[in-house]
N, C-alpha and C positions, 0 to 999 in steps of 0.2 A: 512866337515862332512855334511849327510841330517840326516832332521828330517822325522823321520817317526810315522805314527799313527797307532796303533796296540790293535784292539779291540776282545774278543770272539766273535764267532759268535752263532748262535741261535741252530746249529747245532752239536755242542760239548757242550755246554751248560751243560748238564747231564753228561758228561763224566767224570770219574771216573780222570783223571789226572787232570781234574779244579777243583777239589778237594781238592787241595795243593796250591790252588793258593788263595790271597785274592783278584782277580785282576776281577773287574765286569761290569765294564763298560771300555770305551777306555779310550788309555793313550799317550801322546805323549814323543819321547822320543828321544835326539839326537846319531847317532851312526854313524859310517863310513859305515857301509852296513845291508842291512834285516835280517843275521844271530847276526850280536853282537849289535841289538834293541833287537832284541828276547832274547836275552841270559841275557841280560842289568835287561829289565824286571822281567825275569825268575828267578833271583838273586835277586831282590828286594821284589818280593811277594812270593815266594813261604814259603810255613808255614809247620810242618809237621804235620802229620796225621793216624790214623788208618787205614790200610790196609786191607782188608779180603782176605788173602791168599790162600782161600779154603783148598783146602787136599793135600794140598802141604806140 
């Protein structure tokens, strides 16, 4: 397995789906490839949240 480091960047930052996440600075994480680090993480922080669906 690699370890890889996996930080937001400055540019989603605002973005309404890091919004669900508690995750704020980088975080190292072991995985067999760059998809199931992401997912590893994605599973571990994400929290939920209020939505604004508009007029939907």
């Amino acid at each position: 397995m690699s370890v890889y480091r996996l930080a937001p960047i400055d540019i989603r930052a605002d973005d309404e789906k890091w919004a669900a996440s508690n995750l704020k600075e980088a975080v190292w994480v072991e995985a067999p490839d760059e998809m199931a680090a992401r997912h590893l993480v994605e599973s571990a922080t994400l929290r939920m949240v209020i939505s604004d669906m508009g007029d939907h």
